[in-house]
N, C-alpha and C positions, 0 to 999 in steps of 0.2 A: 504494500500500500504506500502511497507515493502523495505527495501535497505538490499544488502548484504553486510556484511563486509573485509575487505581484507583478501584472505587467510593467512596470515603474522603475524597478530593478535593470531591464535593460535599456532602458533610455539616455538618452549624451548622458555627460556631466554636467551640459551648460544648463541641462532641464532639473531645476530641482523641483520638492514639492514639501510643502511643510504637512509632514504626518502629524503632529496635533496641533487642535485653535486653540490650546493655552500657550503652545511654543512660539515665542518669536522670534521670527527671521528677519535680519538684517538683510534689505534689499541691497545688491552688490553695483556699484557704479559701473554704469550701462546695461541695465537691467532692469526689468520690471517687473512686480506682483500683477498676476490675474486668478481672480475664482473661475474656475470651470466645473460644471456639472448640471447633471438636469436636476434630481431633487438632491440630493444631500454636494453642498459644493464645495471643493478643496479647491486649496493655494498653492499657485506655481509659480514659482518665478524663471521669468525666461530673457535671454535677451534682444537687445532692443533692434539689434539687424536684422530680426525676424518681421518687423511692420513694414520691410519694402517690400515683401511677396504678397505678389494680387489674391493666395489663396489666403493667408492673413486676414489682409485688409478685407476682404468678404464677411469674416465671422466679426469683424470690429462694425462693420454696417450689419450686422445680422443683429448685433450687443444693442446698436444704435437702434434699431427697429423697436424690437423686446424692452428694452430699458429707459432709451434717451439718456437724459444725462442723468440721472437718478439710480444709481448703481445699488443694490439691497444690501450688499455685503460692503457697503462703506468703497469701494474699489473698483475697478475694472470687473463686469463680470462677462464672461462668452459662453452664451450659450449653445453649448455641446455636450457629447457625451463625454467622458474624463478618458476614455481609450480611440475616443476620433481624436479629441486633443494634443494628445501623447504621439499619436499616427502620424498629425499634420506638421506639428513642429519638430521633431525627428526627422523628417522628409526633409524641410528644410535647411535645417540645417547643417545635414550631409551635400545639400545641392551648391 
């Protein structure tokens, strides 16, 4: 009998995620915090050379649609699944 591991584990380095909301993460200069999730939302910090890719900026007008300027979590939120998320910036920023 075998466990699987989070998919998160194999993600860059430049992709963290803060595993608890009591833990604070110092956001790293050129970098940014975002919540992603659809219902329960976690915190990633990613960086900031990821806003020039058009599939990016999609899900930033997708936040814009869903939220406007009024974010629930205080922050940046993108609405996605937390393993599309993981998907799309990994993509990137191996490209």
């Amino acid at each position: 009998m075998g466990f699987r591991l989070p998919r998160i584990v194999n993600a860059k380095p430049s992709l963290k995620r803060t595993l608890s909301s009591s833990e604070i993460t110092v956001v790293p200069k050129g970098h940014f915090a975002v919540y992603v999730g659809e219902a329960e939302k976690k915190r990633f910090v990613v960086p900031i050379s990821i806003l020039k890719h058009p599939s990016f900026q999609n899900l930033l007008s997708q936040a814009e649609e869903e939220f406007g300027f009024n974010h629930p979590m205080g922050a940046l939120t993108i609405p996605c699944s937390e393993e599309a998320f993981i998907d799309l910036t990994c993509n990137l920023q191996s490209s």
